[in-house]
Every structure is written in C-alpha cells, then in structure tokens.
N, C-alpha and C positions, 0 to 999 in steps of 0.2 A: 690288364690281361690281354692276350691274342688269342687265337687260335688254339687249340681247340677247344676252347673254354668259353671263348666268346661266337656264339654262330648265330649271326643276327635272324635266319632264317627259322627258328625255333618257333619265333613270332609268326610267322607265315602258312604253319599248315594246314589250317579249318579256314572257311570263312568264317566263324563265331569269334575263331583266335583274332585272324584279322579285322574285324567288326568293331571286338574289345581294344584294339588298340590302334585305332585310324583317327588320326592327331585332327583330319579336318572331315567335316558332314555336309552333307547337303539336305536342308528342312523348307519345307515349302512357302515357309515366311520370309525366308531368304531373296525369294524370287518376287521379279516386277514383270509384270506382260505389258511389252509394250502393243497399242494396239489404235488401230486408223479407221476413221470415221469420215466417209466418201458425201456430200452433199448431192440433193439429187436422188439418189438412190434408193430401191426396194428390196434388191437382193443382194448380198455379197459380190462383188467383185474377187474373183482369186489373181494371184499375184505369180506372171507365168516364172518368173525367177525367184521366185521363194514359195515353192508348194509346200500348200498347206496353210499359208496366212495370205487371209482378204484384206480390201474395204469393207469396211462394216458399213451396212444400213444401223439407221437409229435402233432399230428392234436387236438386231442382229447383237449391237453393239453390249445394247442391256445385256441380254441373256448372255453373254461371253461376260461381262463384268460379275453378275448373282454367278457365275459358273467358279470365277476365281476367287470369290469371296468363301463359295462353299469348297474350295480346294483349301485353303488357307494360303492362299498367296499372299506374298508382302502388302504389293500393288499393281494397278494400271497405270500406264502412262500413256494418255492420248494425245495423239497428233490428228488434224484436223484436213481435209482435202476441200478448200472451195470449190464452186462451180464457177465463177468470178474473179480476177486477180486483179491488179493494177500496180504502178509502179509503188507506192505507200504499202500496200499490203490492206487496206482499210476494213478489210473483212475479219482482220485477223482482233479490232477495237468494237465490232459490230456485233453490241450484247446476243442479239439473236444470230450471228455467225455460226456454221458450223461447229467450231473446237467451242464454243464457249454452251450452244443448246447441248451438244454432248455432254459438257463437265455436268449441267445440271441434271438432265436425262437419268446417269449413272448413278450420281449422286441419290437423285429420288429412287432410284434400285437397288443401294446396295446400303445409304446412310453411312454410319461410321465403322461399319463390318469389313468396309475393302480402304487401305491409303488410296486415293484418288489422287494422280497426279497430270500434270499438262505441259506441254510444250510452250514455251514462251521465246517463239523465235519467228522471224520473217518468211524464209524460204518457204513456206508450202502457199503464201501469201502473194507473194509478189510477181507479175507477168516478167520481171528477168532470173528469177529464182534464187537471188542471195539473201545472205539473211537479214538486211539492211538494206536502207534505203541508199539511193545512189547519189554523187554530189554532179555539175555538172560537164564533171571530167571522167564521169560514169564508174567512179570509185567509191565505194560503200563509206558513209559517213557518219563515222561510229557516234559522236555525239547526240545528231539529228535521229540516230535509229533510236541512242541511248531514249531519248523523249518517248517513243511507239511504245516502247519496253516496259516505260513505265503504266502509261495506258493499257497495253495487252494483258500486265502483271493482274490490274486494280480489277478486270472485265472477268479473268478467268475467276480470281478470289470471289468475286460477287457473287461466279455462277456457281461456287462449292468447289471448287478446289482444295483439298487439305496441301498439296505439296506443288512448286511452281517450280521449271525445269528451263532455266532462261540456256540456251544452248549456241546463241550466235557467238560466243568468243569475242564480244565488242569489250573492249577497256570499259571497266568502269559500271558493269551491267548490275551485278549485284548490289552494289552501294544504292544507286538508282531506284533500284526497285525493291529493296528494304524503305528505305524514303517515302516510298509512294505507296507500298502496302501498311505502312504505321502513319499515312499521315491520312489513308481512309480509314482506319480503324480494325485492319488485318492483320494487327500484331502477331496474330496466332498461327496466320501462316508462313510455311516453312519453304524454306529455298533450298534446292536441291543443285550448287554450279558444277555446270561443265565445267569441269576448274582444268583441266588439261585433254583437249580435246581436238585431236592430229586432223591433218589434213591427210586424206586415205583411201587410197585405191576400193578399198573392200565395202565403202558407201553404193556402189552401186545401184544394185536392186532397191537400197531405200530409195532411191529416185523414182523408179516405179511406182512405188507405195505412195508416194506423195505427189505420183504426176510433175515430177518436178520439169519447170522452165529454165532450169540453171543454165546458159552459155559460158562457155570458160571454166577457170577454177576457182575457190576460194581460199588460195593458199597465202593472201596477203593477211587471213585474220587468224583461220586455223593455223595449229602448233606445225609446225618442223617437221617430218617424223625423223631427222638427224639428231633433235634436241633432246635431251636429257635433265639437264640442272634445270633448264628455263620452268616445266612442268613445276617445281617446287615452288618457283618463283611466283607463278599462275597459280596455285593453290592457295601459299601463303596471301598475295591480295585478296582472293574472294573469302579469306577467312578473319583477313582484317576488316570487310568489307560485310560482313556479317551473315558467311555461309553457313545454311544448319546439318547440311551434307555435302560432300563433293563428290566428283563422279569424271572415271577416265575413260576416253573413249578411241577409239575402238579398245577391245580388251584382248584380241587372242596377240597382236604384234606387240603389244606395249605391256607384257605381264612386268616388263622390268620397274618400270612408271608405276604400275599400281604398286607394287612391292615398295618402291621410295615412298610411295606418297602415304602409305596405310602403316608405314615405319614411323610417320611423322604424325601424322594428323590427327589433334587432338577429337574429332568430328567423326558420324560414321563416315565408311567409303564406298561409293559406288564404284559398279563397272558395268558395260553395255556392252556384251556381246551384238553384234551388229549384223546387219542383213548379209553383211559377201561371206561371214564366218557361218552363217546360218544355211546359205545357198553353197558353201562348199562341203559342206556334210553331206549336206542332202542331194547333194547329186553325184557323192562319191558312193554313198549309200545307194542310192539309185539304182548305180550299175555294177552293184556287188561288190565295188572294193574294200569298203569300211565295213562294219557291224554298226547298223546305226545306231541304235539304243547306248552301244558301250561308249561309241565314242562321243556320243550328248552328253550322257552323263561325264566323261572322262574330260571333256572340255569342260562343263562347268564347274565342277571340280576343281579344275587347274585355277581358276578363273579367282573362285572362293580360298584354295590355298594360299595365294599370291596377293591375298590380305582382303580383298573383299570384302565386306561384311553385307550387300544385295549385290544382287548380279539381274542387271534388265537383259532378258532372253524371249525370244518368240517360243520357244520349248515350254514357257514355266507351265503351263498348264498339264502337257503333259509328263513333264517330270513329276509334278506334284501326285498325279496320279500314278505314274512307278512307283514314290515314295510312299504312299498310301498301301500300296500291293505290295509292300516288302521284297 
C-alpha cells in the first residue's frame, strides 16, 4: 500500500504514541561513568575544558561512586593521575598507586552494587605519555609493554576490580592478560577490549584529565580513522584472544564501526563517548546554540541505536537522573 493508506506519521502524535513505539531506550544500567582519581589531593580539581567533571580526591571519588550505584548506573571506569611518572609507568604496578588504592577505596563503598571497572594502560603513567614503554629508537615496544600489562592487569584484580579495560591498542594485549589474570587465580574477572580504538582529534580535553606528558602522536598503534574492515579484524582477535566485551572508541565519528562491530559480535558492545564529544556539547550549550539536555540525551541515543549495548559517558549520572524524573 502507498499513500494514503500508509501515513507513517500516525505513529508520531502524542508523546505516549511515540514512547509506545521507540524501537531504542535509554536505562541507567546502560551507562558507565567514566571517572579520575588525582593523587595528592583534597579537593576536586575541575576540568577547564570539560565543565562540570573533576579530579576526584579519594573521598570525593567514593561518594561519586555510592552516588552511581544509587542511580543504577551500569559502572565506573577509573582512570588514575600519579603525582610521580617515569619512563616504565612503575606507578601504574605499585599496589598502593593511585588507580590501584582507588579500585579498592570504591570497591569498599559500593561492594558488588556498582561494576567497578579500571584502565589498564600506560599513558597516565609514563613521563613521555604513550601508552607503552619506549625501545631505544624511542618507539613504543609492544611486546616489552605487553609484560606491564600483564603486571598492571594482576594489581588492579587484587585491588577489586570486577572489569579490566586494557586500552593501549598493543597486539597481543588481551591474550596477555587473560594468561596472567587465570594464572593468579582471577578467572572471574572480566576484560573489557578496546578492540577498535581511532587515533582522534576529539581526545583532547582527556589529556587534561589525566595531565597528560604525551609529545607527538600515537597513530602508529591507534586505528586509522580512514579504516574500516581492519576494526573487524581488531575485534575479531581480542575475541579469539578471550574478550568478555569489546568497546569502540571514540563513538560520535565512528557510529559506522559500532554498527559493523555490534552486527558481528557474538559479546556485549561498548562505546565511549569521549571528552572532545562531551566538551562540544557543552560549549555549544554554553552559548545557546544547542538545547543541552536534548542534545545529551539525542547523542546518547544515537550512540545506543548504532548497536551499543553500554555507552561510557561523563553525563551517566546525570542522564540517570532525567531518567528517573520521567
């Protein structure tokens, strides 16, 4: 049938109408906060190019984690700020380190009420800022990092970690560190890989957030953003290699990526709305160009469409709480 029999709009005139038949939702279990933990510190740090998200002090950090627990957030993912760097990262294997007293910290605040997840990468670690250690042609040397990774994986498990988020794009990183968490006795924890994750203008402000040292790029590990097929290819190993979720990153430039990847993937799918897609909101919002409320939600939305099944956002808290308020 055409016209005038078929008027797709029919479907469109109440919000209840539309409500009743909106193919995708967004529920606060969906969402992960991602969230950063400053060494050193008493008070919050705010982040001048992402207002509205800090450093967290350890107190700080609690009460933001009991805060998403009682939202029903999916999870947290912490990332860690030493006071200390070097070229190894050693801070990053140092039980009482920053990201590792956090994981337990939380852990003792919220038990198994919130997934507790952690970063398992270099760069917030290292005085050159990559996410690996360097060989001595000052080129990241995936193998030699591969070894940290396994170490960093075993330290964060110990401190309570339910989910480990290995993010440096080194070959080989998950197999590694499956290895290394079942040959301590961590079978139960779960790996979350960056299984395709771009090298990308819209990182910015996270350098902030993590005081990063980076000099140069990282585009000899991170993906292409030209590539396309290769993302399957990078999936497909970290799930031969024993991924229990994977996760594409950034997500507002690459919805095409999560769409292949979440068409495929026997495994849930992440995606990580990132700091330049969170700092472009919010400073369009700012200065009255957007609607901010619609277009957070209308971003993660698109995010969850394009096959999602978590979406890590600096918003989840307050989404969760729109969601709550109907």
């Amino acid at each position: 049938m055409s016209f005038p029999h078929q008027r797709p709009r029919r479907l469109r005139q109440t919000p209840a109408l539309r409500r009743l038949v909106a193919e995708t939702r967004l529920h606060p279990a969906e969402l992960i906060l991602p969230a950063f933990i400053r060494e050193g510190i008493t008070e919050p740090v705010p982040l001048q190019s992402m207002p509205g998200v800090v450093q967290h002090s350890t107190d700080t950090l609690k009460r933001a984690a009991v805060e998403a627990a009682e939202l029903g957030l999916g999870g947290i993912m912490l990332f860690g700020v030493p006071e200390e760097r070097d070229p190894s990262g050693s801070a990053s294997v140092d039980p009482e380190g920053v990201l590792n007293a956090a994981i337990r910290s939380v852990r003792a605040e919220v038990g198994d009420e919130l997934v507790v997840m952690s970063d398992v990468c270099l760069d917030e670690f290292t005085d050159h800022g990559h996410c690996g250690v360097l060989d001595d042609q000052g080129r990241v040397d995936n193998d030699a990092t591969l070894e940290i990774y396994a170490q960093m994986a075993v330290a964060q498990a110990e401190a309570g970690a339910h989910v480990l988020g290995p993010s440096g794009m080194m070959d080989g990183q998950v197999a590694v560190i499956r290895q290394a968490l079942d040959a301590a006795g961590h079978q139960d924890v779960s790996i979350v890989a960056y299984a395709a994750k771009y090298a990308s203008a819209f990182y910015g402000p996270f350098r902030e957030a993590v005081d990063s040292q980076l000099k140069g790029d990282r585009r000899t590990y991170q993906m292409d953003a030209a590539n396309r097929r290769e993302a399957i290819l990078e999936v497909e190993l970290d799930l031969e290699e024993g991924a229990d979720m994977i996760m594409v990153k950034p997500a507002m430039s690459y919805l095409d990526i999560l769409a292949d990847v979440a068409a495929m993937s026997p495994v849930p799918v992440a995606a990580y709305q990132i700091s330049g897609e969170y700092a472009m909101i919010e400073a369009a919002a700012a200065n009255g160009w957007i609607d901010r409320k619609a277009s957070i939600l209308e971003s993660v939305l698109g995010i969850r469409r394009a096959g999602a099944n978590m979406v890590l956002t600096y918003w989840a808290p307050e989404i969760a709480r729109w969601l709550r308020e109907g």
